[in-house]
Structure formats: structure tokens, C-alpha cells
VEXVOGU-68266 format. One record per residue (C-alpha): residue in three letters; x, y, z. Coordinates in steps of 0.5 Angstrom, whole numbers, plus 500, padded with zeros to 3 digits. Each point is the difference from the previous one (the first is absolute). Last residue first. Layout:
% VEXVOGU-68266
MARMI   residuo    px    py    pz
MARMI       ALA     X     Y     Z
...
***
This chain:
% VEXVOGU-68266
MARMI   residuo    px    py    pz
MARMI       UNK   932   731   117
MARMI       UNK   500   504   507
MARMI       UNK   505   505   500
MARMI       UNK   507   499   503
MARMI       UNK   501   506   505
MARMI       UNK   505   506   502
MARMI       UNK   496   505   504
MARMI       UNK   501   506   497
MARMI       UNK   498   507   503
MARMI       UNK   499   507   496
MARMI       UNK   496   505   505
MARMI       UNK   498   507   497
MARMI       UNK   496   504   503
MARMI       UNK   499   498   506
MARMI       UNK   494   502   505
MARMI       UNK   499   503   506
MARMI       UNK   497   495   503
MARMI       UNK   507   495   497
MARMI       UNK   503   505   503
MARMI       UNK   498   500   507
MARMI       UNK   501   493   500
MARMI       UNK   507   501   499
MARMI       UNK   502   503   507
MARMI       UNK   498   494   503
MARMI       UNK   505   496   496
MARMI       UNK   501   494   495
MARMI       UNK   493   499   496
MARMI       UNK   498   493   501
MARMI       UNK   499   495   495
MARMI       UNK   500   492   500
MARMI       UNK   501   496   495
MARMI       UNK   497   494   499
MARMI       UNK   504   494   496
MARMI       UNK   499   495   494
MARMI       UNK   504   504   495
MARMI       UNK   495   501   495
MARMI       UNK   495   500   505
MARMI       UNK   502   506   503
MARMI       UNK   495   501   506
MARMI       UNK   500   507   503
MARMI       UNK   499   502   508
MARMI       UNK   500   507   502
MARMI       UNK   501   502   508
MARMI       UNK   496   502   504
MARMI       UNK   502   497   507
MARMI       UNK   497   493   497
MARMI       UNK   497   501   493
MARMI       UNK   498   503   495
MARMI       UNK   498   496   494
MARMI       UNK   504   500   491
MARMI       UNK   498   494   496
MARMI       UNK   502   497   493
MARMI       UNK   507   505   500
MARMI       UNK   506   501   496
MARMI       UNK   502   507   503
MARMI       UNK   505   504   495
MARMI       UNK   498   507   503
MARMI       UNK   499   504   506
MARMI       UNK   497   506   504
MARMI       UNK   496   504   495
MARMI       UNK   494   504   503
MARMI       UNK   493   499   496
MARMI       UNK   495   505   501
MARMI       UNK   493   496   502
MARMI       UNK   496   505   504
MARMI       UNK   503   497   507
MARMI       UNK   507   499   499
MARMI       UNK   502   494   494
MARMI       UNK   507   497   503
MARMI       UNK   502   497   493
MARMI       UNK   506   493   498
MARMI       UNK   501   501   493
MARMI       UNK   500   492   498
MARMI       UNK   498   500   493
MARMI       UNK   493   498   501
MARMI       UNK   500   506   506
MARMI       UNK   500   498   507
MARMI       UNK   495   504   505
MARMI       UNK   502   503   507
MARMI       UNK   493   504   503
MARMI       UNK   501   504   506
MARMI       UNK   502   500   509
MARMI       UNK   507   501   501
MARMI       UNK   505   496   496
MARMI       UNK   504   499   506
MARMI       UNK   495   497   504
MARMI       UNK   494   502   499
MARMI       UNK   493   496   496
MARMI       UNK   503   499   494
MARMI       UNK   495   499   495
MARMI       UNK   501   494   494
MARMI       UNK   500   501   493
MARMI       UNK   503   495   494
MARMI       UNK   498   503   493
MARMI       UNK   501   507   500
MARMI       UNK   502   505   495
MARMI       UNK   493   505   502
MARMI       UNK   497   504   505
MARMI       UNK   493   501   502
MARMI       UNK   497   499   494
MARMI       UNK   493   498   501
MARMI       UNK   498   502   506
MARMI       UNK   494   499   505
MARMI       UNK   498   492   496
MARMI       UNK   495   498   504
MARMI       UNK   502   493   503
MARMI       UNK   497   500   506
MARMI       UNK   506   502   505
MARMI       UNK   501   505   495
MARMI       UNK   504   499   494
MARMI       UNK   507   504   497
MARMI       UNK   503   499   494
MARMI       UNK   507   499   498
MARMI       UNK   501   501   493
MARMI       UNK   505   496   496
MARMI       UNK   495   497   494
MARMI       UNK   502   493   504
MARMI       UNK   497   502   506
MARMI       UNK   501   502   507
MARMI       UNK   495   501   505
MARMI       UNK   500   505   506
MARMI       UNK   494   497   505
MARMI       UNK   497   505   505
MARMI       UNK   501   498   507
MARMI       UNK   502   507   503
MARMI       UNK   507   496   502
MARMI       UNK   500   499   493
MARMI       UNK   499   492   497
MARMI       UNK   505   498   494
MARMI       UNK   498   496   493
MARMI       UNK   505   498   495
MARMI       UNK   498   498   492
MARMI       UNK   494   502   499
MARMI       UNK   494   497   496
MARMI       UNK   501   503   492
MARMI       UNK   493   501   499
MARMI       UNK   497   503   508
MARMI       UNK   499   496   505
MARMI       UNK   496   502   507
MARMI       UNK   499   496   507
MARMI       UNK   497   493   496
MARMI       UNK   498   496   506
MARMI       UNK   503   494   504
MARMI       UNK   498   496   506
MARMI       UNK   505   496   503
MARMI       UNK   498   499   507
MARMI       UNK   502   506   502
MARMI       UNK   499   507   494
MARMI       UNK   504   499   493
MARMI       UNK   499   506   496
MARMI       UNK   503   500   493
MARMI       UNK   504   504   496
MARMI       UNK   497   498   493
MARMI       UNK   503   501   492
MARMI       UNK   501   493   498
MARMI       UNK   506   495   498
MARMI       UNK   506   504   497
MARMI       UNK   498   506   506
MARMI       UNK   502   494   505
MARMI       UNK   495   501   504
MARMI       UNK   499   505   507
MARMI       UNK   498   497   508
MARMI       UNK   498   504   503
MARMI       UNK   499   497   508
MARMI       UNK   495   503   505
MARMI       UNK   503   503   507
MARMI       UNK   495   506   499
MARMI       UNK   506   504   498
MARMI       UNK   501   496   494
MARMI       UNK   505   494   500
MARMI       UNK   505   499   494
MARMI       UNK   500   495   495
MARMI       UNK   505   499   493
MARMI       UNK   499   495   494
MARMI       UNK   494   497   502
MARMI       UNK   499   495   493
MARMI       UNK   493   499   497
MARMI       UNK   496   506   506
MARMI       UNK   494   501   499
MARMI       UNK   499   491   496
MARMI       UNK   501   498   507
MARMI       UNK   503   494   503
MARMI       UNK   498   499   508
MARMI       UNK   503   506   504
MARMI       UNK   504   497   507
MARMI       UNK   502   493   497
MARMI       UNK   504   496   505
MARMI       UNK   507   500   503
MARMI       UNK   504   496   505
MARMI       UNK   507   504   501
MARMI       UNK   499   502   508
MARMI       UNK   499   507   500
MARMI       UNK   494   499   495
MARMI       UNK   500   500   492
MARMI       UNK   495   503   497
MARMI       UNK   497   497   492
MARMI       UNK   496   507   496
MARMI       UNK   498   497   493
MARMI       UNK   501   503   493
MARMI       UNK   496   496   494
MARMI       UNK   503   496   494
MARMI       UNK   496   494   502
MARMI       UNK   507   495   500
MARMI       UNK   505   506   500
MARMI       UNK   498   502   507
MARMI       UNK   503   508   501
MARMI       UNK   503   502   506
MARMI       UNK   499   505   506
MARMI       UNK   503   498   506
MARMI       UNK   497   501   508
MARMI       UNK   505   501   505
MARMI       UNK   498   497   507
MARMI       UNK   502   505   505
MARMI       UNK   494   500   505
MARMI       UNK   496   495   499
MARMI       UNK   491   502   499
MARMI       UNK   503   500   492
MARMI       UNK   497   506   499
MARMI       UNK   501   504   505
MARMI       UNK   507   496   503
MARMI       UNK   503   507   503
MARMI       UNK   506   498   495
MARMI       UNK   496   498   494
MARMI       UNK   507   500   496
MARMI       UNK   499   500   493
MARMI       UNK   504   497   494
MARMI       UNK   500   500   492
MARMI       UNK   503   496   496
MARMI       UNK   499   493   501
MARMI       UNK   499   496   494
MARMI       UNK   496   494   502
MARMI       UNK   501   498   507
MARMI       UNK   506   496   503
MARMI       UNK   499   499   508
MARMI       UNK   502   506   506
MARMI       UNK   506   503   500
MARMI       UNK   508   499   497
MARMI       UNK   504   502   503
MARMI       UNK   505   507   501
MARMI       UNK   505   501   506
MARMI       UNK   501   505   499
MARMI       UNK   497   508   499
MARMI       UNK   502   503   505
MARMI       UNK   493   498   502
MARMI       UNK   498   493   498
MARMI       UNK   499   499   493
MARMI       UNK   493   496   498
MARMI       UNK   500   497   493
MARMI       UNK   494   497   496
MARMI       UNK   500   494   498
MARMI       UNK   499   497   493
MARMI       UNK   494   498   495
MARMI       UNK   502   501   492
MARMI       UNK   497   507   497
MARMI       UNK   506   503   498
MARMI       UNK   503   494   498
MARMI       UNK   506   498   502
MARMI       UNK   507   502   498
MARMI       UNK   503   503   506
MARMI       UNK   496   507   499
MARMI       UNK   494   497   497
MARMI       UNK   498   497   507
MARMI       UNK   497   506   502
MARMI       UNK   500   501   508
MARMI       UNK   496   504   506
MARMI       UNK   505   503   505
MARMI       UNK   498   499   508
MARMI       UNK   504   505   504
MARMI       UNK   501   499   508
MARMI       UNK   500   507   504
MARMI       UNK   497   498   506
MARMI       UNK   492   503   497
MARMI       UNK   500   497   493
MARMI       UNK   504   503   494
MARMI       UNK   497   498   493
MARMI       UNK   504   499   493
MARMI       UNK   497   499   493
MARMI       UNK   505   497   495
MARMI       UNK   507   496   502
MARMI       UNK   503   495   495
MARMI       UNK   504   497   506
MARMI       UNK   502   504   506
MARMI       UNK   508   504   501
MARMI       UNK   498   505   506
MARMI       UNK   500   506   502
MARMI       UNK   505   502   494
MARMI       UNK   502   507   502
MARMI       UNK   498   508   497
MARMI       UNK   502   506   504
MARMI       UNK   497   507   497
MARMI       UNK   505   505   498
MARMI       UNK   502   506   502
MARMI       UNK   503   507   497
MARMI       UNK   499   507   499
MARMI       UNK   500   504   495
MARMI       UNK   501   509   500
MARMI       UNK   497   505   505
MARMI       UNK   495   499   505
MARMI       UNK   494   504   498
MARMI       UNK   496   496   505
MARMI       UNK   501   493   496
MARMI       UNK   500   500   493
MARMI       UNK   503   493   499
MARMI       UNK   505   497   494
MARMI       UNK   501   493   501
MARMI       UNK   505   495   497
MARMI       UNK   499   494   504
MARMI       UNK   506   494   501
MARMI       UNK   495   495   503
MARMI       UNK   504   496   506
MARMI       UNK   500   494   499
MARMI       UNK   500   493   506
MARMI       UNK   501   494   499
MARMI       UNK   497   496   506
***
């Protein structure tokens, strides 16, 4: 396991403290994993990642399986049967939808009919069809769970407009759109629902779609909520150009770090950010170093300069 610690610039009003003060944040290759996409943890810490094949010269849409990363981060294998564009995965890990705890569910897109479908993949590697092909949703591009245990699940912004609401059995719902559609997605511990979109805001949606906020920040493009640990409980996005964010409750962003290629970005076990790079097939993961550094990430940094060195995506 490589591992690089960020050199940080940082400036800090802190209590009146005099002059700079110094830290950084811990970036590590988790896991070397394939074309890697959309990520998902389930109970004992296993991370199944979704796939694009155009990262090894195939199609973007050709059928492959998806990744399952043992915790630590190896072994990697290869999980369940080849599915159409595999991008984005979700653990249902109490099984609500699914009716079997820990099976992941893969959003894809059909080329056959042009629709999106839903397919589960159980513990075991069987799979099945969890949401027929629906024209609500032509390419599931990223999912999350809302607070009463249903699946979101958010078009590619390139195919449709729709976050969409997929309840056990597979039955799906029109939430909310917008022109445009979205780019990420990102359940609160309140049960709102942050979404990104390709014009830059995150905006914010009640547990039934009303629109409550329409620029609660703006720069992010992947989004996820921390929900303790080092990162303490907030809002983490990652902007078009890699800039990675903390936003604190009413959307001021405080800068923690750039050069990060991403297509996904999740909060995972002992609180710590994981990112897929799909350029350099690998996940990272980021952890701030020291106790003491959570203060000041609370306390705001003003200026963080950091790099991950990277191969973009072609």
C-alpha cells in the first residue's frame, strides 16, 4: 500500500493564534481496482466498485463485472455476472429492498432498448432483475438510500433529467428533475437530499422532492456526507477541476486539497474518504493525520494547497 502525505499550504485563524501553522492530509492508494466508477461499503467493510470498461480500451457501455475489495483493500476479484455498463453500485445492507441483506444493486443502462434497469446481485454472485428498464431513468449513473430505506437513484445529466425513487419490489417514481439533471446526489443525516448539478450549485430537496434551497453552495460535482470520524459530521464535494471541499452548514466552502482525479467520492469505514481514480485505476483513501487536525478543519482553513500526483482520464 503506497502511501503520500499531501504537502499543505495552509493559513489559519485560530483563536488569535499568531502566524501559519502546518498540516496535511494523508492520501494512500487503497486498492489498485480496474476502470473503477461508482463505490459502495457494505456492513463488514468489503467495497464493491461499479466499472467502465472504456478505461481498458472497451466500450463504455460493454458488459463486465463489477469489483468487490476486501477490507484493506486486497484482495480484489471480480463479483457477480457481466452486466451492461456497470457504473454505479449500492449495498442494500439491512436487505429492505432486496428482501437479502448485503446484496448490491447496479444501475446500468440497456443498449438494446435505450432504457436504464436496475439488476441485484445476491451474496452469493446469482443475480437478477431488481427494476425492469425504465424510460424515468435511461442511464442510473449514481444512487444513495433516503431516510425511509428507498433507493435514489440519478440519471446521467447526458441521458435525462430525473432523480428517481425506486421503493422494494422495484417500483419506480419520478422524485424531482430539474433541465440539466444532476451530477451526484447525497442523503443528510436530516434526510434532505443535496444534489449536484452540471451548472455547479448543489441544491437542496426535502424527503419528497420539494425544492428547499436553490444555491446552497456552489464548485462541486461528486458530493458525499461524512458522518464522523476525522471529517466530523459535514458535507464533502469535489469540484469539475478537482479541488476537494468541506462545505459547513449554510454552504461556505473551506478548501482542503487539490489535484484529485475522481469519478466517485464515499465515506467509509472509520470515517475515512474514499475516492476512485479512474485514470490511474485505484481508489484512494483520505484521512486527516492527527486528532488535533480536526479542530482545524472545523475551524476553517483558508488556504490549502495539496496535489495528488495523477494520469487524467482520456
Amino acid at each position: 500500500m503506497r502511501k503520500t502525505v499531501l504537502s499543505v499550504l495552509m493559513g489559519l485563524a485560530l483563536c488569535g493564534a499568531h502566524g501559519q501553522a502546518t498540516a496535511g492530509l494523508i492520501v494512500e492508494t487503497y486498492a489498485s481496482v480496474t476502470d473503477p466508477v461508482g463505490m459502495s461499503f457494505d456492513e463488514s467493510g468489503y467495497l464493491f466498485v461499479g466499472r467502465d470498461s472504456a478505461g481498458s480500451d472497451g466500450g463504455g457501455l460493454d458488459p463486465c463485472r463489477i469489483h468487490r475489495v476486501a477490507p484493506g483493500g486486497a484482495p480484489v476479484i471480480e463479483f457477480g455476472q457481466a452486466i451492461e455498463d456497470p457504473d454505479s453500485v449500492i449495498v442494500d445492507r439491512a436487505g429492505s429492498l432486496s428482501g437479502t441483506p448485503g446484496t448490491v444493486i447496479v444501475g446500468h443502462h440497456v443498449q438494446s432498448s435505450g432504457l436504464g434497469q436496475l439488476t441485484a446481485i445476491r451474496p452469493d454472485g446469482t443475480t437478477y432483475l431488481f427494476m425492469a428498464p425504465t424510460s424515468l431513468v435511461l442511464n442510473p449513473s449514481g444512487m444513495d438510500l433516503d431516510s425511509a430505506g428507498h433507493l435514489l437513484v440519478r440519471d446521467d445529466p447526458l441521458y435525462g433529467d430525473n432523480i428517481v425513487q425506486v421503493v422494494a419490489g422495484g417500483t419506480a417514481s419520478v422524485l424531482f428533475s430539474r433541465p440539466g439533471g444532476f451530477y451526484d446526489l447525497a442523503v443528510a443525516p436530516s434526510g434532505d437530499i443535496y444534489a449536484a448539478s452540471p451548472d455547479g450549485v448543489v441544491r437542496v430537496y426535502s424527503a419528497s422532492g420539494t425544492l428547499l434551497d436553490d444555491s446552497f453552495a456552489t464548485g462541486a460535482r461528486r458530493i458525499d456526507f461524512a458522518h464522523g470520524g476525522a471529517f466530523g459530521p459535514a458535507l464533502y464535494g469535489v469540484s469539475a477541476t478537482g479541488e476537494l471541499y468541506r462545505f459547513d452548514p449554510s454552504g461556505n466552502p473551506t478548501l482542503l486539497g487539490t489535484g484529485f482525479a475522481y469519478t466517485d467520492i464515499r465515506f467509509g469505514p472509520g470515517g475515512s474518504l474514499y475516492i476512485s481514480d479512474f485514470g490511474n485505476d485505484r481508489i484512494l483513501r483520505v484521512n486527516v493525520p492527527e486528532p488535533a487536525s480536526l479542530s482545524l478543519l472545523g475551524l476553517g482553513l483558508t488556504g490549502v494547497l495539496a496535489r495528488v500526483i495523477r494520469r487524467r482520464r482520456r
